[in-house]
SEGUZA-375826 format. One record per residue (C-alpha): x, z, y; residue number from 1. Coordinates in Angstrom, 2 decimals, padded with zeros to 5 digits, always signed. Example, Ala and Ser with C-alpha at 12.3 -4.5 7.8 and 13.67 -1.06 7.14 Angstrom:
<nodes>
<node><east>+012.30</east><up>+007.80</up><north>-004.50</north><i>1</i></node>
<node><east>+013.67</east><up>+007.14</up><north>-001.06</north><i>2</i></node>
</nodes>
This chain:
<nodes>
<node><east>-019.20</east><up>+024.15</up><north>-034.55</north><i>1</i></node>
<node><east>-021.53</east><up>+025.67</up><north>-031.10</north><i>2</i></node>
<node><east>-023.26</east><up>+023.27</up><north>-029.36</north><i>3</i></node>
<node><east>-020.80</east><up>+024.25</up><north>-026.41</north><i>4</i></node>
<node><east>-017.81</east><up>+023.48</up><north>-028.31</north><i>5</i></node>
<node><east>-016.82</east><up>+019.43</up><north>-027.52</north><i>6</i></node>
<node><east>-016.83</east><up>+017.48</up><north>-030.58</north><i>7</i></node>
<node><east>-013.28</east><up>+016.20</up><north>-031.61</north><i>8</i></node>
<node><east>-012.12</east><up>+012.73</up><north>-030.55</north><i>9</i></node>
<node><east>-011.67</east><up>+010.24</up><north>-033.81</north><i>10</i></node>
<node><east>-008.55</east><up>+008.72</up><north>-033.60</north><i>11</i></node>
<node><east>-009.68</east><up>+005.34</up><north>-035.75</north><i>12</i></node>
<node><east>-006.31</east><up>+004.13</up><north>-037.94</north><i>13</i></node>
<node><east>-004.51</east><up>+001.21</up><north>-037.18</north><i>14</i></node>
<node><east>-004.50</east><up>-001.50</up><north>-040.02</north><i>15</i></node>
<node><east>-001.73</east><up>-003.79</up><north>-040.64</north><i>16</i></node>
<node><east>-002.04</east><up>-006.88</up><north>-039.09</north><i>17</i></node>
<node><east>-001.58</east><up>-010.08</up><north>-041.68</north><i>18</i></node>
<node><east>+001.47</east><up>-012.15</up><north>-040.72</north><i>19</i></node>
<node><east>+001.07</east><up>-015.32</up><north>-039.61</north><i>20</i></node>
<node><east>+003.28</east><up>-018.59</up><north>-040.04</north><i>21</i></node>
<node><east>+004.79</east><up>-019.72</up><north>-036.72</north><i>22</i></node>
<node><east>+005.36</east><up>-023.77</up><north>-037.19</north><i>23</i></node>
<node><east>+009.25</east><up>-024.79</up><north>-037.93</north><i>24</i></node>
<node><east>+011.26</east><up>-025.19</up><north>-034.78</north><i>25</i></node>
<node><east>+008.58</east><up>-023.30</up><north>-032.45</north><i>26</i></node>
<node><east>+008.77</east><up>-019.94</up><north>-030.99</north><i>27</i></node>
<node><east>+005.46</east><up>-017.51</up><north>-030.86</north><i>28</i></node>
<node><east>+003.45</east><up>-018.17</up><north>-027.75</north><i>29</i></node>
<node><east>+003.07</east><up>-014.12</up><north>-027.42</north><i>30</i></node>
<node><east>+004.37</east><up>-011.62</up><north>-029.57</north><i>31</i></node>
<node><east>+003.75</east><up>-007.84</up><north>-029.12</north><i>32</i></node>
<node><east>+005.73</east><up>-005.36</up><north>-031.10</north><i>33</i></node>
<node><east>+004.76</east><up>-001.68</up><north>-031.50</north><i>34</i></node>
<node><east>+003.78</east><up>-001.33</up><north>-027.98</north><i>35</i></node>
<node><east>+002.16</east><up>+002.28</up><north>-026.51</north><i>36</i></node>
<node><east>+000.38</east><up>+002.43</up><north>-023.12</north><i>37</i></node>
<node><east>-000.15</east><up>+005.59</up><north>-021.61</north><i>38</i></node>
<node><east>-000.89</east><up>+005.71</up><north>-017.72</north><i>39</i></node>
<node><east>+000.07</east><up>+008.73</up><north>-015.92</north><i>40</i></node>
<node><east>+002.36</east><up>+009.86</up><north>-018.48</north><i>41</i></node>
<node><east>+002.86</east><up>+013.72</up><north>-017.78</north><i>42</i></node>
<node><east>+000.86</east><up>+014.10</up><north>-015.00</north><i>43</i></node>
<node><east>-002.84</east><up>+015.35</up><north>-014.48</north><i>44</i></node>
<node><east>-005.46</east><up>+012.45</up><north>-015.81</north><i>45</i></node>
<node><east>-003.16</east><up>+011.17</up><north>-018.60</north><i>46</i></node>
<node><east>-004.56</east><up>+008.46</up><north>-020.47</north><i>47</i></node>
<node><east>-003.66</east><up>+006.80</up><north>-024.14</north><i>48</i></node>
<node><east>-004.87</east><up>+003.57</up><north>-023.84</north><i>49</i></node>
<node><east>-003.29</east><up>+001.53</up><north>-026.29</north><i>50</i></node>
<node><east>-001.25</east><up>+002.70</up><north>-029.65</north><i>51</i></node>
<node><east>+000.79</east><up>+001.09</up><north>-032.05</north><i>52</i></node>
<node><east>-000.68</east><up>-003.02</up><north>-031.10</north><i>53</i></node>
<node><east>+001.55</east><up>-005.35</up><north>-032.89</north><i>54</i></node>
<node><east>+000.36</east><up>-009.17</up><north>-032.49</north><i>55</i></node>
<node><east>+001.91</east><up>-012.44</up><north>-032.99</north><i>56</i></node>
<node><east>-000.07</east><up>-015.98</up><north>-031.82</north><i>57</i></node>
<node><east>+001.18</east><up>-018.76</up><north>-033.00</north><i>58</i></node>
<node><east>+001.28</east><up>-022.05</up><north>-030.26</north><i>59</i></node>
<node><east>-002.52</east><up>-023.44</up><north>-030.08</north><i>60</i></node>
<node><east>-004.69</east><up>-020.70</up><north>-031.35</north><i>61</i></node>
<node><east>-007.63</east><up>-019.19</up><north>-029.62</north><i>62</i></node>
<node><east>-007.38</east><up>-015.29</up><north>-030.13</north><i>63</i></node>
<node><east>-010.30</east><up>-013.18</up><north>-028.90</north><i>64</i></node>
<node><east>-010.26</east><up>-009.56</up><north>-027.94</north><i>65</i></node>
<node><east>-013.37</east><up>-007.91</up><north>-028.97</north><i>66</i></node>
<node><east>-014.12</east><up>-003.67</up><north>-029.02</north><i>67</i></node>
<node><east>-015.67</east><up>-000.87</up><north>-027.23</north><i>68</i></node>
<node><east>-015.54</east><up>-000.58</up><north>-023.46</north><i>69</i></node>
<node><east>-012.48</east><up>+001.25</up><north>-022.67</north><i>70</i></node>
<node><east>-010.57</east><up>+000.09</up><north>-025.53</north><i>71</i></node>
<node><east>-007.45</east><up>-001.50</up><north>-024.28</north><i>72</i></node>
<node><east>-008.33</east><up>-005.23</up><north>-024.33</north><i>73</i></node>
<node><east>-007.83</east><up>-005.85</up><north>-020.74</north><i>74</i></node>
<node><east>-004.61</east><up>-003.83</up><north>-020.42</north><i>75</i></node>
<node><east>-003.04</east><up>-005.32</up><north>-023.68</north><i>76</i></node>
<node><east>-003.69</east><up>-008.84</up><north>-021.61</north><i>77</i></node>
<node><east>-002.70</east><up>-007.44</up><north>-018.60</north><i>78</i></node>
<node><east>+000.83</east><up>-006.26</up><north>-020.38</north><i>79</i></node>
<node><east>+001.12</east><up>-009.84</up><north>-021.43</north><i>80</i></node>
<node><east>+000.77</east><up>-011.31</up><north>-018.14</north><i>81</i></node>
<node><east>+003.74</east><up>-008.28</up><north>-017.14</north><i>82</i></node>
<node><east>+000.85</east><up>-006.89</up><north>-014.77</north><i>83</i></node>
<node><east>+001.88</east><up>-003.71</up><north>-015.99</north><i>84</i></node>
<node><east>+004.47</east><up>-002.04</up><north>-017.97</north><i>85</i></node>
<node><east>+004.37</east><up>-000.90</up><north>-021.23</north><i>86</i></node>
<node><east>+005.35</east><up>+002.78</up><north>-022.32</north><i>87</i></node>
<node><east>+006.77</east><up>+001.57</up><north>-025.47</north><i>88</i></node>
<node><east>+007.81</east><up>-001.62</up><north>-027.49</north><i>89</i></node>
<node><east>+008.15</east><up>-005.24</up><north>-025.88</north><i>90</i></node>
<node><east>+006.05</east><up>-008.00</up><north>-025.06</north><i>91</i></node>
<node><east>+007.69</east><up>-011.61</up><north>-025.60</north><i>92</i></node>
<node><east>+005.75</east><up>-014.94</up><north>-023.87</north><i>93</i></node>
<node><east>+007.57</east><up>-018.29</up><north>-025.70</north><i>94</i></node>
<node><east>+010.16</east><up>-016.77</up><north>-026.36</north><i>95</i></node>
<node><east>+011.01</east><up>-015.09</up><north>-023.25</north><i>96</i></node>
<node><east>+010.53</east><up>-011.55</up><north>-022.26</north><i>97</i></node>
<node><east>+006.76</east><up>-011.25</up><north>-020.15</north><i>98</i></node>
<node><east>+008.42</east><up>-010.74</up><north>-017.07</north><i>99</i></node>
<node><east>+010.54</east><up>-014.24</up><north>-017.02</north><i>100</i></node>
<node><east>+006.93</east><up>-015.85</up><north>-018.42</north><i>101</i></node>
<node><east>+005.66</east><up>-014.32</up><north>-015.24</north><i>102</i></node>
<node><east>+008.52</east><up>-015.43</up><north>-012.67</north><i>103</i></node>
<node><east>+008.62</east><up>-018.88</up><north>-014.55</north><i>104</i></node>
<node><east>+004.66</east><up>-019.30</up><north>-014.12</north><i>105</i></node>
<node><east>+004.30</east><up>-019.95</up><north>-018.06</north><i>106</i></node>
<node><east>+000.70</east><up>-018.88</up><north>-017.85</north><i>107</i></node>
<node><east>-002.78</east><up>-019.02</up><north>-016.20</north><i>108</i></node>
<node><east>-004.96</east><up>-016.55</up><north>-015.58</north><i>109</i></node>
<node><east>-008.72</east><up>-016.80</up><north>-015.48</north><i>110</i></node>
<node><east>-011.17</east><up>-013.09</up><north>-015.16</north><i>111</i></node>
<node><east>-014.93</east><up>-013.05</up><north>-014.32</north><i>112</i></node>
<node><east>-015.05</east><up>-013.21</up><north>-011.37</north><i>113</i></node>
<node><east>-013.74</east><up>-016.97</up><north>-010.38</north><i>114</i></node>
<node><east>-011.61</east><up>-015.82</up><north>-006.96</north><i>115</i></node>
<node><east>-012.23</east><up>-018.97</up><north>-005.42</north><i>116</i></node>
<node><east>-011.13</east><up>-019.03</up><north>-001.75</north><i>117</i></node>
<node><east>-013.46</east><up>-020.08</up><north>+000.40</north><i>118</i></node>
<node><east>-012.10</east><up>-020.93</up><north>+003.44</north><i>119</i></node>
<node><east>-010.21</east><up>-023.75</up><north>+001.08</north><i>120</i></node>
<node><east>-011.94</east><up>-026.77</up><north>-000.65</north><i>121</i></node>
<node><east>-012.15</east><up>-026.80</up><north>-004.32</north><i>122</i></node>
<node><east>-009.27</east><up>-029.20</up><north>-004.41</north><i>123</i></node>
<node><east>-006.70</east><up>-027.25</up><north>-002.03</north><i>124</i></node>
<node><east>-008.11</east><up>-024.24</up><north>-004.64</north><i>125</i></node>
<node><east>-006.93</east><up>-026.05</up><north>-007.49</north><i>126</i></node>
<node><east>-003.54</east><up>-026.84</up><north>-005.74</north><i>127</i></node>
<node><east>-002.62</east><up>-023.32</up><north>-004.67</north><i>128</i></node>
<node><east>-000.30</east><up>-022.45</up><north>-007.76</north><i>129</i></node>
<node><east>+001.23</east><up>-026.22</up><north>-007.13</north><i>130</i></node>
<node><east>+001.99</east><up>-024.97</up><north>-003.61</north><i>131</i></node>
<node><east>+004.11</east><up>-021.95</up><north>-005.06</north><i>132</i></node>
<node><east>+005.62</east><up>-024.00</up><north>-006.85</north><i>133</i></node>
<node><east>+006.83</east><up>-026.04</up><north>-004.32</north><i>134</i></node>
<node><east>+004.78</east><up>-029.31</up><north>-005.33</north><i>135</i></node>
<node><east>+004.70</east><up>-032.16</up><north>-002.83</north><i>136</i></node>
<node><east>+001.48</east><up>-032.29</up><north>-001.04</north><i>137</i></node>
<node><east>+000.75</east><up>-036.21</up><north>-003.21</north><i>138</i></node>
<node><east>+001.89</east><up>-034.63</up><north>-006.82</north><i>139</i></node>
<node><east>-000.33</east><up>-031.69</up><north>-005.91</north><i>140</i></node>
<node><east>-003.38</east><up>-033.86</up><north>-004.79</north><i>141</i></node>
<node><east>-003.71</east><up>-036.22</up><north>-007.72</north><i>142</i></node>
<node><east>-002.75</east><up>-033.30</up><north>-009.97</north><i>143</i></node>
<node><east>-005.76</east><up>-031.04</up><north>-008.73</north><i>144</i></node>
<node><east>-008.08</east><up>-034.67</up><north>-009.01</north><i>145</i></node>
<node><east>-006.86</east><up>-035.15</up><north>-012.49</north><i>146</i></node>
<node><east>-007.95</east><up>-031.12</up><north>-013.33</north><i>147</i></node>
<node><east>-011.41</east><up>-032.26</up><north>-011.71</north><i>148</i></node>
<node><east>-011.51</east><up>-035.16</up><north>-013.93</north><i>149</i></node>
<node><east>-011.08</east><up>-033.06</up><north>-017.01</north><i>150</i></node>
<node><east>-013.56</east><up>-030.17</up><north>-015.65</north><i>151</i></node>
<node><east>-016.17</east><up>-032.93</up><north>-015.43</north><i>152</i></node>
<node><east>-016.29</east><up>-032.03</up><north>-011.38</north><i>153</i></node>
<node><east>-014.78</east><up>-035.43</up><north>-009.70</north><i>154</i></node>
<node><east>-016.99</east><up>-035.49</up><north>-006.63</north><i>155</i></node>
<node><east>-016.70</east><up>-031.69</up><north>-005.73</north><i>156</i></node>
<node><east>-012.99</east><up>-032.12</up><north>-004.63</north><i>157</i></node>
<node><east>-014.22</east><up>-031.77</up><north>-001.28</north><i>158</i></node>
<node><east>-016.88</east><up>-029.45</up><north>-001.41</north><i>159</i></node>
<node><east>-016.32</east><up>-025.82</up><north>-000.56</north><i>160</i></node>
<node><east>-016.58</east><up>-023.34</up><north>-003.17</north><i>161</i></node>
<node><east>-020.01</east><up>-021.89</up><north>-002.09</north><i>162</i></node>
<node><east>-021.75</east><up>-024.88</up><north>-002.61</north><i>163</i></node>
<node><east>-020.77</east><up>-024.65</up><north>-005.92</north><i>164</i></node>
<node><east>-023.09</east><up>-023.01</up><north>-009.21</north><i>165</i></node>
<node><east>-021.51</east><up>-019.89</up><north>-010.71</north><i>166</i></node>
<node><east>-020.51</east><up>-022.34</up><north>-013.42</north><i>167</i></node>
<node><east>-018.79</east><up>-024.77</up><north>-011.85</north><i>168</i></node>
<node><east>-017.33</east><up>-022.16</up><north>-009.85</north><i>169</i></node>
<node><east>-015.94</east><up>-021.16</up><north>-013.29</north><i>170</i></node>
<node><east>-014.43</east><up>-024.81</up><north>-014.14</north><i>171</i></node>
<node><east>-012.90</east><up>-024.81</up><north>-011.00</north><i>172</i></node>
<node><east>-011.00</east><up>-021.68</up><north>-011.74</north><i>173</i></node>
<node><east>-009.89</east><up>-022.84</up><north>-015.27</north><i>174</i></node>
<node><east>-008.83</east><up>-026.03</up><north>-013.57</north><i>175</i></node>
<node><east>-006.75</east><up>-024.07</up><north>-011.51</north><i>176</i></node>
<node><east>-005.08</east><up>-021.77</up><north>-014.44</north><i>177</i></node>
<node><east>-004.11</east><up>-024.95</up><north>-015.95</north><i>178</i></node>
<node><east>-002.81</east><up>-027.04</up><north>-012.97</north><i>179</i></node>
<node><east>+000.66</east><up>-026.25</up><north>-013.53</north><i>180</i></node>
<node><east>+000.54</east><up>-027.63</up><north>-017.44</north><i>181</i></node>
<node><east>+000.82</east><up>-023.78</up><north>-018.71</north><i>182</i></node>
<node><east>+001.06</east><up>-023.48</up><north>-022.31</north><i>183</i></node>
<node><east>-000.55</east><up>-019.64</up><north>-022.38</north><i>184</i></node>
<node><east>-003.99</east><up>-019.03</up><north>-020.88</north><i>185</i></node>
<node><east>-004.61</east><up>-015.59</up><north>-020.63</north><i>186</i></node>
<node><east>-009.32</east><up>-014.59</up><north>-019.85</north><i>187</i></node>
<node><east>-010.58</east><up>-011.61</up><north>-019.06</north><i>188</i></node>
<node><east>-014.61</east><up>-012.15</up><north>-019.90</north><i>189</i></node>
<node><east>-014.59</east><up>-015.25</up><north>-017.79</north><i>190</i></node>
<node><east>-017.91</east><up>-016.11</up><north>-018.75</north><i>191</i></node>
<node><east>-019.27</east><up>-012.75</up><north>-018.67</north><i>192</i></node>
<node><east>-021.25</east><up>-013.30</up><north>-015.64</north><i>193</i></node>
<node><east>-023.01</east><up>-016.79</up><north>-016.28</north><i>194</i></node>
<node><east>-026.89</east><up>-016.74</up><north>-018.07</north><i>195</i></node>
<node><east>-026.61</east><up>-017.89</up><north>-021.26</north><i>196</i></node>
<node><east>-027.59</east><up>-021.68</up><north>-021.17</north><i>197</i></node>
<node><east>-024.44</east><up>-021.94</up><north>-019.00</north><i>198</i></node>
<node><east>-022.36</east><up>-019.80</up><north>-021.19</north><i>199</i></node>
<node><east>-022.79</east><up>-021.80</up><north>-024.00</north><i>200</i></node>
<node><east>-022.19</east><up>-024.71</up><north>-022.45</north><i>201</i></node>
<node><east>-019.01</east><up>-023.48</up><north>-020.74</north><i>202</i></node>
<node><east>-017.57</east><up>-022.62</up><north>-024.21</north><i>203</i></node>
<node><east>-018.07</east><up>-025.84</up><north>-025.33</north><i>204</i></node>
<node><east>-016.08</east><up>-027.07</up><north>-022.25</north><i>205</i></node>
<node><east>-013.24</east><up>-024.30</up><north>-022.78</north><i>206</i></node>
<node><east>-012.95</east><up>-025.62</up><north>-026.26</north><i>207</i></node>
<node><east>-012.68</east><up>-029.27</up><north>-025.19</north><i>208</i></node>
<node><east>-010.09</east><up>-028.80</up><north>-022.30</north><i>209</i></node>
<node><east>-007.98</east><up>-026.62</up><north>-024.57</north><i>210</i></node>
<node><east>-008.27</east><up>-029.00</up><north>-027.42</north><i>211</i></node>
<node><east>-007.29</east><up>-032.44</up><north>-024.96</north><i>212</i></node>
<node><east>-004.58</east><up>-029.78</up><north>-023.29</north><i>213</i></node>
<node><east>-003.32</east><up>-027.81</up><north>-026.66</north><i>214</i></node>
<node><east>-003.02</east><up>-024.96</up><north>-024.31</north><i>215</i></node>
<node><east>-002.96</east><up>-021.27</up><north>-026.21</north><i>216</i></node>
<node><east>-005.90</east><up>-019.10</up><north>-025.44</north><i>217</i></node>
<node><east>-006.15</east><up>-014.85</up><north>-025.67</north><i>218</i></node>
<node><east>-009.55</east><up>-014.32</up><north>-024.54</north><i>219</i></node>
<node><east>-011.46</east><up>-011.22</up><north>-023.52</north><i>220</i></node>
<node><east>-015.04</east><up>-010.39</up><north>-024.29</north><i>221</i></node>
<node><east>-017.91</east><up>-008.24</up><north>-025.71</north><i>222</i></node>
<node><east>-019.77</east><up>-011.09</up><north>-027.02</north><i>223</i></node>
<node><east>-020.07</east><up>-011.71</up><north>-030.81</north><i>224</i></node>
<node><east>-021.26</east><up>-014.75</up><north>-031.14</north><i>225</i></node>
<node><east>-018.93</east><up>-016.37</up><north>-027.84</north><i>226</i></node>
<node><east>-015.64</east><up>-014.59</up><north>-030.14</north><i>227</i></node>
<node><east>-017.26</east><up>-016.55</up><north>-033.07</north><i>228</i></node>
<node><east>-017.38</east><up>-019.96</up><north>-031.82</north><i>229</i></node>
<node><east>-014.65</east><up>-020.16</up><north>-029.53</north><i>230</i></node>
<node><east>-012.04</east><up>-018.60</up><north>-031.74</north><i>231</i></node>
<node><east>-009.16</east><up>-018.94</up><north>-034.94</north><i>232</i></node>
<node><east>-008.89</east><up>-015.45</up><north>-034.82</north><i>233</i></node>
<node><east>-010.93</east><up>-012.30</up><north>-033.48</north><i>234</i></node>
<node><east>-008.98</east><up>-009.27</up><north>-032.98</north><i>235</i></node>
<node><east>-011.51</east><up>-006.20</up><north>-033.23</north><i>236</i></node>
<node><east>-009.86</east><up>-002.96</up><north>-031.39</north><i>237</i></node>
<node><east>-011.03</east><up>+000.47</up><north>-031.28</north><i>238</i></node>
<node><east>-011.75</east><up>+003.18</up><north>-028.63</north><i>239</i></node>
<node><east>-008.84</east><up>+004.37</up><north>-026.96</north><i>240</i></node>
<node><east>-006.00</east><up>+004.79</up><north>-027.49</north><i>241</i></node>
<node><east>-006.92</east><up>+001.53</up><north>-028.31</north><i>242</i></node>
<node><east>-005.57</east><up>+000.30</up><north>-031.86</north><i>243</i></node>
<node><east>-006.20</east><up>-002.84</up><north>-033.81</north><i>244</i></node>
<node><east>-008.72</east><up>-002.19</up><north>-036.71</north><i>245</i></node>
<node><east>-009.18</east><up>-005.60</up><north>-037.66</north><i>246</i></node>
<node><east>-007.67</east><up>-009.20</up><north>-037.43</north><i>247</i></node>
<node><east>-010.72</east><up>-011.74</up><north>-038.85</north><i>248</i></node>
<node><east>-009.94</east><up>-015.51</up><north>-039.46</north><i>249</i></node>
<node><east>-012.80</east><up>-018.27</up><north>-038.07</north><i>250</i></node>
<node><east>-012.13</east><up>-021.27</up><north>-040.21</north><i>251</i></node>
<node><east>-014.87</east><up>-023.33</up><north>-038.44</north><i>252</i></node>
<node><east>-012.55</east><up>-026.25</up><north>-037.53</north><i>253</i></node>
<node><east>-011.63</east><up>-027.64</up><north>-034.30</north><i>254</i></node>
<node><east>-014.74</east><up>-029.83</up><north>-033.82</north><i>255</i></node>
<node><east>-016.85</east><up>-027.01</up><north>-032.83</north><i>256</i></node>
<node><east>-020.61</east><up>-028.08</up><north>-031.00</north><i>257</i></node>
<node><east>-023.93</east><up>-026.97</up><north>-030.47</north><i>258</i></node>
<node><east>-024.68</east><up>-027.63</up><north>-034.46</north><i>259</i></node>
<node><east>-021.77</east><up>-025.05</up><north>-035.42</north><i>260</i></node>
<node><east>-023.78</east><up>-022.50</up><north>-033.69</north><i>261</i></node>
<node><east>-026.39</east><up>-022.97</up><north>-036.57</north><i>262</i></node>
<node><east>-024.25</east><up>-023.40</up><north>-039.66</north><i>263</i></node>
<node><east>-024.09</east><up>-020.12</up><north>-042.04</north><i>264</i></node>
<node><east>-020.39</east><up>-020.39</up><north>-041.74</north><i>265</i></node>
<node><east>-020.96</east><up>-019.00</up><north>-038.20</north><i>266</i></node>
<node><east>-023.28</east><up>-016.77</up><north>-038.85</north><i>267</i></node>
<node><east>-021.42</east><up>-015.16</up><north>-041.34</north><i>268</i></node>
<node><east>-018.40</east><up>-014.75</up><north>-039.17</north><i>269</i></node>
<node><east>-020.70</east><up>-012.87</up><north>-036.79</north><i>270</i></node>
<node><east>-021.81</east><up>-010.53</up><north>-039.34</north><i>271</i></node>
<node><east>-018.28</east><up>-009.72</up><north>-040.67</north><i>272</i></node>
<node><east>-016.97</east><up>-008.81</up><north>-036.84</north><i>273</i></node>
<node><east>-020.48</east><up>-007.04</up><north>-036.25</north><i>274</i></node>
<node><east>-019.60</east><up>-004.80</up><north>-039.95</north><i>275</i></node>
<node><east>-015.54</east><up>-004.46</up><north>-038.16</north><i>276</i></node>
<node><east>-017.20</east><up>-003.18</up><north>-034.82</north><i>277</i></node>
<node><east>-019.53</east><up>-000.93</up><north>-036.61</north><i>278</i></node>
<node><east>-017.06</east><up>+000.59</up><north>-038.84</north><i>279</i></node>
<node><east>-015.01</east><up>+001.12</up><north>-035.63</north><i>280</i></node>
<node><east>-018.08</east><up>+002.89</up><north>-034.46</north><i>281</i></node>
<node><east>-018.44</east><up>+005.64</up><north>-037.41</north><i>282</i></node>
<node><east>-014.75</east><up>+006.22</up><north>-037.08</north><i>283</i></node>
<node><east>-013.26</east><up>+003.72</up><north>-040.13</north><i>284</i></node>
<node><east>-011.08</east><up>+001.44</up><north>-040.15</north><i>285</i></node>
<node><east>-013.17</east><up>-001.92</up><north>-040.45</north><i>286</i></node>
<node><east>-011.74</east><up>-002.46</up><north>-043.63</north><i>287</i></node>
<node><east>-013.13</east><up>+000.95</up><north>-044.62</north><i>288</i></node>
<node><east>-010.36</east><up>+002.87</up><north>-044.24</north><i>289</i></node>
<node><east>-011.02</east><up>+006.46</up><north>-043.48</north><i>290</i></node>
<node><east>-009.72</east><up>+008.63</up><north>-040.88</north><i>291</i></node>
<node><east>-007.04</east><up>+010.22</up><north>-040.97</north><i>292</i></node>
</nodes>
């Protein structure tokens, strides 16, 4: 091959993603069957960005999406919010197709930037979804105190949100997500913008308001470690069209703290999603599985 000629893109193989056991008399909080995204199908600028993703999650995991930068993980979440459309197979949200989830307001969304209005107080923040709903202004008050309560933010109710750390900035916006008692909470690197003192310490929060809550997580990010600790499952993706390469159990047990971040158990896990990534890297499969 010339050193004019482009080198040829490496279409990594999809693996096959291990079944999981949805509890008896419970539906899957999200389940994604054979779905294809392709924007601009036809036209000038077409782009593959995801192939073949099939993924169930049962009720009260925490799934992470980790991969390369333009892999898909963002639009796969984005399909199961029914943001967009996909170009082929369906997207089901407990039990219901993604677009009822979406009119019925079965999930909050959180993204990394916290979109905090700030001509409202962090408690009329936390109430907008209640107002949608058509909540009474007293339900929606004590509602968006009790979400303040459980952030660890009960004397900011008033405050306006630029008096507020990037952090709590952060809580606020998860308090908001989960205002309406959603079972599905659906981050896009929420945490992606925060040093990492905070960071950590916001995971540690995530994990205790989804534990107290039993609310369903599928979280986005390019952090190793934060996919580690916060999750059951990671789901490693490759390069677009954007496939999953690797599904990768965290047994570290709901108790997770500061001291799980220096057990070997975790430290393993990081190296085994590290080896996935890498493999995704040289082309492979992550379970070694050459191309195709």
């Amino acid at each position: 091959m010339s050193a004019a000629e482009p080198m040829p893109a490496i279409e990594v193989p999809a693996v096959e993603v291990p079944a999981v056991e949805v509890p008896a008399g419970q539906v899957p909080a999200v389940e994604v069957a054979a779905i294809d995204k392709v924007f601009n199908a036809g036209k000038p600028g077409e782009v593959a960005a995801l192939k073949c993703i099939d993924l169930t999650v049962v009720p009260g995991e925490f799934i992470s999406l980790i991969g390369p930068s333009g892999c898909g993980k963002s639009t796969l979440l984005r399909l199961i919010a029914n943001l967009t459309e996909p170009s082929a197979g369906s997207v089901t949200v407990n039990g219901k197709s993604a677009k009822q989830s979406r009119l019925d307001q079965d999930y909050g969304m959180a993204f990394q930037q916290a979109g905090l209005f700030d001509w409202r107080t962090v408690a009329k923040n936390i109430e907008l979804p209640l107002e949608l709903k058509g909540w009474k202004r007293a339900k929606r008050r004590a509602r968006a105190l009790e979400m303040l309560d459980l952030v660890k933010l009960p004397d900011r109710a008033e405050a306006m949100p630029w008096q507020l750390s990037g952090g709590q900035q952060q809580r606020v916006a998860i308090a908001r997500a989960l205002a309406a008692h959603p079972p599905l909470l659906l981050m896009d690197e929420p945490f992606g913008a925060l040093d990492e003192m905070t960071r950590e310490h916001m995971q540690a929060e995530l994990l205790r308001i989804c534990g107290e809550t039993g609310t369903t997580v599928i979280f986005v990010t390019h952090s190793i470690p934060e996919a580690v600790y916060l999750s059951t499952r990671v789901v490693v993706m490759s390069p677009g069209p954007g496939r999953i390469t690797d599904v990768i159990d965290v047994p570290l047990g709901a108790g997770r703290d500061d001291d799980t971040r220096e057990t070997g158990g975790f430290f393993e896990k990081i190296t085994e999603v590290r080896e996935a990534l890498r493999g995704v890297e040289l082309g492979m499969g992550a379970r070694g599985i050459e191309d195709r």
